[in-house]
C-alpha positions in Angstrom: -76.0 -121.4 -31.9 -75.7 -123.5 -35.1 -78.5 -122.1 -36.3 -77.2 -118.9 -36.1 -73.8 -120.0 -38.1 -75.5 -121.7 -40.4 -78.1 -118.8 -41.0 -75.0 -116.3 -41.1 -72.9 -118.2 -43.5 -76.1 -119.0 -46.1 -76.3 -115.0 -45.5 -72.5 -114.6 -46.7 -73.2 -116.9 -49.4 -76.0 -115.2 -50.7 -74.6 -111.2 -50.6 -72.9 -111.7 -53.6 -75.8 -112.4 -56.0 -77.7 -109.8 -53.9 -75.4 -107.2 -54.8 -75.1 -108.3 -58.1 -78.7 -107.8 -58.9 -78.4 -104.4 -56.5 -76.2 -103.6 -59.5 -77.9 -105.0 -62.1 -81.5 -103.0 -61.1 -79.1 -99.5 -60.6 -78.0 -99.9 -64.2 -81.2 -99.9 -65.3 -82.5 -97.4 -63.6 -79.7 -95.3 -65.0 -80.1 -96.5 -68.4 -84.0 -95.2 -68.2 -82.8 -92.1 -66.4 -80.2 -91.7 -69.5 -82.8 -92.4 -72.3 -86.0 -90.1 -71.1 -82.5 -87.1 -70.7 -81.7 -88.1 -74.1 -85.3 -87.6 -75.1 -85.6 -84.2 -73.2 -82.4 -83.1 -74.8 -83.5 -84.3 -78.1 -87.1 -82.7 -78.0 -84.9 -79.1 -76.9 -82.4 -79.4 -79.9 -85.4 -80.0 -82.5 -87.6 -76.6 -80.6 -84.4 -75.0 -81.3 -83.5 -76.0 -84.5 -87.5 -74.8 -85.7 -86.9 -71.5 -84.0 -83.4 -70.7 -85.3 -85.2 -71.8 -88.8 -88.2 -69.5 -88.8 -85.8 -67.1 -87.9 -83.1 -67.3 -90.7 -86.2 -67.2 -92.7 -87.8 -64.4 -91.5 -84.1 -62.8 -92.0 -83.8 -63.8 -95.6 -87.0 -62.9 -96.2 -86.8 -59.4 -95.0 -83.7 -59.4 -96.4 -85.0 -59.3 -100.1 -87.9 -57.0 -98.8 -90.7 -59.3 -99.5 -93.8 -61.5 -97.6 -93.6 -65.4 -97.7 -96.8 -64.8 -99.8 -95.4 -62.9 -102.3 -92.7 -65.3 -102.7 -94.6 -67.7 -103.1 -96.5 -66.5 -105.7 -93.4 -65.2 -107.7 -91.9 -68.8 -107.8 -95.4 -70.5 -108.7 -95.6 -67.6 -111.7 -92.2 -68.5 -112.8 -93.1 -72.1 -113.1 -96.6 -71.2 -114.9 -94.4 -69.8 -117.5 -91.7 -72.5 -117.6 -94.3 -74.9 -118.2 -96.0 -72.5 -120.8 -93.2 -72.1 -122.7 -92.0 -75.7 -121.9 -95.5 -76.9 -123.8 -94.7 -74.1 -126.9 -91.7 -75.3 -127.5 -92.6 -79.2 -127.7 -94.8 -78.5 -130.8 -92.8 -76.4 -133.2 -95.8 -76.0 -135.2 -97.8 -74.0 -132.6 -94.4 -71.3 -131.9 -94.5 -68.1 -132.6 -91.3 -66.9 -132.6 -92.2 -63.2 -130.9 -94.0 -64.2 -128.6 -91.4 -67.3 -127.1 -88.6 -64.7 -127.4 -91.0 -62.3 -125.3 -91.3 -65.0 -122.6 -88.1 -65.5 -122.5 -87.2 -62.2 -121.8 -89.8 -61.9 -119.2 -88.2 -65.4 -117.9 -84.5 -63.8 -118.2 -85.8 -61.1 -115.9 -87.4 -63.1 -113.3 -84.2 -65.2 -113.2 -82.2 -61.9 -112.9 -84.4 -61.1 -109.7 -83.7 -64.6 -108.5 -79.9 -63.9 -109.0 -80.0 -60.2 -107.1 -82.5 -62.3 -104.3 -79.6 -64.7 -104.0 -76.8 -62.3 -103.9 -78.8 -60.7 -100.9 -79.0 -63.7 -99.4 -75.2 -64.3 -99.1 -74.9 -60.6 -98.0 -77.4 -61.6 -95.2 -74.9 -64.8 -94.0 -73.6 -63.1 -91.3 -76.9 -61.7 -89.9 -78.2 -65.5 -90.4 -75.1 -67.1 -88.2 -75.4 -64.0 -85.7 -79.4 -65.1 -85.3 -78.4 -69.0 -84.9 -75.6 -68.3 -82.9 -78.6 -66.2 -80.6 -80.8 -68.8 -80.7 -78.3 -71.5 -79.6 -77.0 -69.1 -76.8 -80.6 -68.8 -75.5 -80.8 -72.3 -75.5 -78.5 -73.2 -73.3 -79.1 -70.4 -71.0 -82.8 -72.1 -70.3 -81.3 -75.5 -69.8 -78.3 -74.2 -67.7 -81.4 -72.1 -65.8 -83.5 -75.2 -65.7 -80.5 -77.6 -64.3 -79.3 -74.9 -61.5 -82.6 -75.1 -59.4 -84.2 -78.0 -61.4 -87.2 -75.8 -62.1 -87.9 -73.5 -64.8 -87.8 -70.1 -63.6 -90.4 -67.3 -64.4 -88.8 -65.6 -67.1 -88.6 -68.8 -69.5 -92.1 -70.4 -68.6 -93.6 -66.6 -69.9 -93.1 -68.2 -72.7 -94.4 -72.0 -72.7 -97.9 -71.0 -72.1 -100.1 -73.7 -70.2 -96.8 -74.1 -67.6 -97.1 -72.6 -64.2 -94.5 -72.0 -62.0 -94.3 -74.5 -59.0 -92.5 -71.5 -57.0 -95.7 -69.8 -57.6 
């Protein structure tokens, strides 16, 4: 029976430190649990913030009624002629005067477009908001979705393709 005693108290002695490393492993578990959700979250904000981007684009772009190409190719012809003009007016000798007045007419009306593209665009600000506003909404409606049954259900994996549907 002292044995017993003696194995019981050493038992008391030692529940302590036992349940201080009980706690010790559960706040690491937790801590892991908290950083991979912090990474989930993370990886759902930055999808998000790509979509509600190509999406204020697309609206700005349609907006001013023109392609990304197009663009493109108006800004890169603007700064062909800035740098033309930029390398006539370095050496005074080479100027002619008609012709740098010319391109900079032809540069006063590209800049003019610019303006009018700009004004657009701050006519277009509550379209943009409206479509980030959408995005964000449609957002949290997948993770809501996803947290309810802790599976993603049909009508958001349609579009995550290589994903089935483990109700499936």
């Amino acid at each position: 029976m002292a044995d017993r005693e003696s194995g019981l108290g050493s038992r008391l002695i030692r529940l302590p430190g036992q349940l201080l490393l009980a706690l010790v492993n559960a706040t690491a578990v937790l801590v892991i649990v908290a950083c991979v959700l912090a990474l989930v979250v993370l990886h759902r904000i930055d999808t998000a913030g790509q979509r509600i981007g190509a999406h204020v684009t697309e609206a700005a772009l349609s907006r001013l009624e023109i392609t990304p190409t197009e663009f493109k190719a108006r800004l890169g012809d603007i700064e062909t002629r800035l740098r033309e003009l930029s390398a006539q007016l370095s050496d005074p000798s080479r100027v002619d005067h008609w012709q740098v007045t010319e391109e900079l007419r032809t540069l006063n009306r590209n800049l003019e477009e610019i303006r009018s593209a700009a004004n657009a665009l701050g006519a277009a600000a509550p379209q943009i908001t409206s479509t980030a506003f959408d995005e964000a909404g449609d957002l949290l409606t997948r993770l809501l979705y996803s947290l309810r049954d802790c599976e993603m259900p049909a009508s958001v994996t349609d579009d995550s393709p290589g994903r089935e549907n483990p109700t499936s």
